[in-house]
C-alpha positions in Angstrom: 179.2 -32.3 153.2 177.1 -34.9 155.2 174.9 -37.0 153.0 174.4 -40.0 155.1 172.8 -39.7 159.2 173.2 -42.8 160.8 171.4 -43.1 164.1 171.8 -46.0 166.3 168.2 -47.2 167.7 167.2 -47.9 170.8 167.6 -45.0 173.5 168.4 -43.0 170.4 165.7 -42.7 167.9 163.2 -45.2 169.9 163.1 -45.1 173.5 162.7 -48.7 174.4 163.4 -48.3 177.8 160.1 -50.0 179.1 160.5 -53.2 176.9 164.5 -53.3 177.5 164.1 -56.1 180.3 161.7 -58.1 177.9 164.5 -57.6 175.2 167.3 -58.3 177.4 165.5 -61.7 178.4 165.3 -62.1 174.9 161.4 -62.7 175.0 160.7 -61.1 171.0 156.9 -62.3 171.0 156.8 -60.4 173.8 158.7 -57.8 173.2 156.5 -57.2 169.5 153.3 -57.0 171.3 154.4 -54.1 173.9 156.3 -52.2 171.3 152.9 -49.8 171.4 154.1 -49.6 174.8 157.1 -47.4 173.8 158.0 -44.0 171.6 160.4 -42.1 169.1 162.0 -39.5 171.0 160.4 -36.3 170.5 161.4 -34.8 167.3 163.1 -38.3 166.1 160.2 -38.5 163.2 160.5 -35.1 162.3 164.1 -35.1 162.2 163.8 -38.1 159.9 161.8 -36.4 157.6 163.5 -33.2 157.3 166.6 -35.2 156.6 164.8 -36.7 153.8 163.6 -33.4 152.6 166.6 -31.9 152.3 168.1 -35.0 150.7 170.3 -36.4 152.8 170.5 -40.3 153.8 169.6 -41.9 156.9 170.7 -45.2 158.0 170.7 -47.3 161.5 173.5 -49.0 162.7 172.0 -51.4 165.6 172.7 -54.4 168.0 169.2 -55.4 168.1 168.0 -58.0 165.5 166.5 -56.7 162.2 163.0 -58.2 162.8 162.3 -55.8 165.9 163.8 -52.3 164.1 161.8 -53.3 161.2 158.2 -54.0 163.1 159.0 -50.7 165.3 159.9 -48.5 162.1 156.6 -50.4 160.6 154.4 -49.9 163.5 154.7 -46.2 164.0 155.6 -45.5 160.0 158.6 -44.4 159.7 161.5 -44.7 156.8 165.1 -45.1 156.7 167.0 -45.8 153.8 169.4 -48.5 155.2 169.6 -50.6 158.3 172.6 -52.9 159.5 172.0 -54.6 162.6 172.9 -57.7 164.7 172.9 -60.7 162.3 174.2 -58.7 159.2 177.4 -58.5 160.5 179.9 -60.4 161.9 181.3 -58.3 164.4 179.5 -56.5 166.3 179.7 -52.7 168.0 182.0 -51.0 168.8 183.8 -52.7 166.1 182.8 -50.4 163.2 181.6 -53.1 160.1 178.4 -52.0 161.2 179.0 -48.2 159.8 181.6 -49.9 157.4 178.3 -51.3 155.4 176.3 -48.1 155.4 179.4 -46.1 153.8 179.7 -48.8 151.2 176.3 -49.0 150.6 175.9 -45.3 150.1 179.4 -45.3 148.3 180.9 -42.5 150.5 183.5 -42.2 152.8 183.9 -41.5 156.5 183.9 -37.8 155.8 180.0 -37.8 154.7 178.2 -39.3 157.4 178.1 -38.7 161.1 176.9 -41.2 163.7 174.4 -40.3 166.5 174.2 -42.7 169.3 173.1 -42.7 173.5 176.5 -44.5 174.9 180.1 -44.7 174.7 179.4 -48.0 172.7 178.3 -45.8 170.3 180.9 -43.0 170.5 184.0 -45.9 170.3 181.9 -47.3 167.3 182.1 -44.3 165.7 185.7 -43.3 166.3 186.7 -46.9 164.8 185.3 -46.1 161.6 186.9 -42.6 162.1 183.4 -41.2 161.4 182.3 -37.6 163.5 179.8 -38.8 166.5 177.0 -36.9 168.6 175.4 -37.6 171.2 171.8 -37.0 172.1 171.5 -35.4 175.1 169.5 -37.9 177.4 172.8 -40.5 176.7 174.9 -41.6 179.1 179.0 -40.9 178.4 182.5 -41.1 180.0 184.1 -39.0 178.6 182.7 -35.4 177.1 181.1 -35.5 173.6 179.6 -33.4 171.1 176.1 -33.1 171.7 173.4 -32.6 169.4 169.3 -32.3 169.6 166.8 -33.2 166.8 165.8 -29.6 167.2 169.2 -28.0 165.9 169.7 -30.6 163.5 169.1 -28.3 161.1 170.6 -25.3 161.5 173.4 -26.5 158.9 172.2 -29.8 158.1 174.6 -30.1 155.0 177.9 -29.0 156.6 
């Protein structure tokens, strides 16, 4: 049974695509003051919320620093249980201590969460920590990978 949803962020749950030169540049202050600029994807929020409603986790695994997630998530209102992201581990994605620290913090195993990501970063990351991986359907793969949309999330959202 899944208990923990971990999303990665941007071009997943928040598409940043209009800041992602600004962030790429590294230019925060800047980056902060356009975030009005950008959007969850539709039915990100909701999806968030009926995961929380029907009691499971969620959790982001991200490269991006924690100060950004954290004034998005603030800005537009929105809870997660548990965030790892660029300076909270040591090795970065695709390696999988990233998903490594929401299974321990959670104290389940691989079999109880799946990862839902945009990229093959995200996919690799996933199959590291031998965790099951979607992708969301506006993501760009290699290779062919189980999609999912926030809409059917929930047909079975505890299988």
């Amino acid at each position: 049974m899944v208990k923990v949803v971990i999303f990665d962020f941007d071009l997943t749950l928040f598409d940043s695509s209009t800041i992602k030169v600004l962030m790429d540049k590294r230019q925060w202050s800047l980056v902060y003051q356009n975030i009005d600029k950008c959007n969850f994807y539709p039915n990100a929020i909701d999806t968030l919320e009926r995961l929380y409603n029907n009691g499971i986790k969620t959790a982001i695994v991200s490269n991006s620093p924690k100060t950004y997630v954290r004034k998005v998530l603030s800005f537009y209102n929105v809870d997660i249980d548990f965030i790892v992201c660029y300076h909270d581990v040591g090795n970065h994605k695709p390696h999988p201590e990233g998903i490594f620290k929401v299974l321990d913090y959670f104290s389940i195993n691989n079999k109880e969460a799946i990862y839902i990501g945009d990229n093959d970063i995200d996919y690799t990351t996933a199959q590291n920590a031998n965790v099951d991986f979607f992708g969301v359907s506006w993501g760009i793969y290699s290779r062919q990978v189980k999609m999912i949309s926030y809409q059917t999330l929930f047909r079975n959202p505890k299988k």
